[in-house]
C-alpha positions as CSV (number, residue, x, y, z in Angstrom):
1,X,-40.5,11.8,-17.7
2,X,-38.8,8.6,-19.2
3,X,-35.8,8.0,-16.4
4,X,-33.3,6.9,-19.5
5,X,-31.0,9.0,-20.4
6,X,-31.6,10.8,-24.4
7,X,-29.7,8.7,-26.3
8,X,-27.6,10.4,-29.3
9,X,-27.2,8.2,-32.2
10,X,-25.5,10.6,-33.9
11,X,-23.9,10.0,-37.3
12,X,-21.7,13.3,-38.0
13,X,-20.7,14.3,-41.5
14,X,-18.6,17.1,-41.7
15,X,-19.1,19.2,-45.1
16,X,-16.5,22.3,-45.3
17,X,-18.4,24.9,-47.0
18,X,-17.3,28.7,-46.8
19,X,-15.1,27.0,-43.7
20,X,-18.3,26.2,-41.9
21,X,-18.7,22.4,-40.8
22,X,-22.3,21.3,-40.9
23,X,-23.4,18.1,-38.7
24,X,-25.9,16.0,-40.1
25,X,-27.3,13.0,-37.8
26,X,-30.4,10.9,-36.3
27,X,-32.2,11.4,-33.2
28,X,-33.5,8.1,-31.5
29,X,-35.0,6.6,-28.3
30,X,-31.8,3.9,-26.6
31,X,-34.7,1.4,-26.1
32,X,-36.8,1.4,-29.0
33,X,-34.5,3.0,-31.7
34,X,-37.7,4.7,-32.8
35,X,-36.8,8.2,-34.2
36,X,-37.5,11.4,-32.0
37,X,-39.5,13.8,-34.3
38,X,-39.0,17.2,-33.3
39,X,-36.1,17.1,-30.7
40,X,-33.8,20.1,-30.4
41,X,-30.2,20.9,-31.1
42,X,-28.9,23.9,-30.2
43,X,-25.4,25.3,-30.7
44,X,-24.6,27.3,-27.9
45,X,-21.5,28.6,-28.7
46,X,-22.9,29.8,-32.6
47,X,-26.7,30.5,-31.1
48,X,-28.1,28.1,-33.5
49,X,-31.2,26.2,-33.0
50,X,-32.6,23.3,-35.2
51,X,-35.6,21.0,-35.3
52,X,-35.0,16.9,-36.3
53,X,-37.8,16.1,-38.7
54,X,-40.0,13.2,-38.9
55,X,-37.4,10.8,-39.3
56,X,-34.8,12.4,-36.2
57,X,-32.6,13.3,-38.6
58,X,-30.8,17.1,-38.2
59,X,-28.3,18.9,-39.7
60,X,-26.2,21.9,-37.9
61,X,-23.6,24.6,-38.1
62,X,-20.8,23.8,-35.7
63,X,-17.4,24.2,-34.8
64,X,-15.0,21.7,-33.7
65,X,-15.1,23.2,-29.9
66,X,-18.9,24.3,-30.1
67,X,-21.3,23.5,-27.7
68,X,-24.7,21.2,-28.8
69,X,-27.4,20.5,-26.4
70,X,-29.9,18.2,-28.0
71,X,-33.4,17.5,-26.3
72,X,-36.9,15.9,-26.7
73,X,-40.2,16.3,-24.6
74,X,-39.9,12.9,-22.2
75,X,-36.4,13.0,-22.1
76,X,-33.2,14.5,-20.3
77,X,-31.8,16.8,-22.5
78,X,-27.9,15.7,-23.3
79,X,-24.8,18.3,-23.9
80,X,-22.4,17.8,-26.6
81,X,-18.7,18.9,-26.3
C-alpha cells in the first residue's frame, strides 16, 4: 500500500437543483497528479456511493454538513467534513 496519504484535489461546484447541492471534482495521486480511475466517494450521511471515471472526475449529492469518504485501491482512504 502507497504510505502517502489519498490526496483530494477536489474542485467543488455547487448546483442548487430541487435544494440538492451536487459536488463535482477530480480524483488524483499527490505525486504524480495522474487521475485515480475508479476511486470511491461515499456520502455517509445521504448513503450515497459514486464511482470517478477514467479521468477522476465525480460528481455527488451532498449537504453542507454531510459526510464524504473518498478512496482508491493503494491508497488510505480520506474523510471529508
Amino acid at each position: 500500500m502507497n504510505r502517502f496519504v489519498l490526496t483530494l484535489l477536489i474542485m467543488f461546484t455547487a448546483e442548487f437543483v430541487f435544494a440538492q447541492t451536487s459536488l463535482r471534482g477530480k480524483i488524483m495521486d499527490s505525486k504524480t497528479d495522474a487521475p485515480l480511475e475508479g476511486a470511491t466517494i461515499f456520502n455517509t450521511t445521504l448513503g450515497l456511493f459514486r464511482k470517478a471515471g477514467q479521468d477522476g472526475m465525480f460528481s455527488i449529492r451532498a449537504n453542507e454538513n454531510d459526510v464524504l469518504i473518498f478512496s482508491s485501491a493503494g491508497y488510505r482512504p480520506d474523510t471529508v467534513k
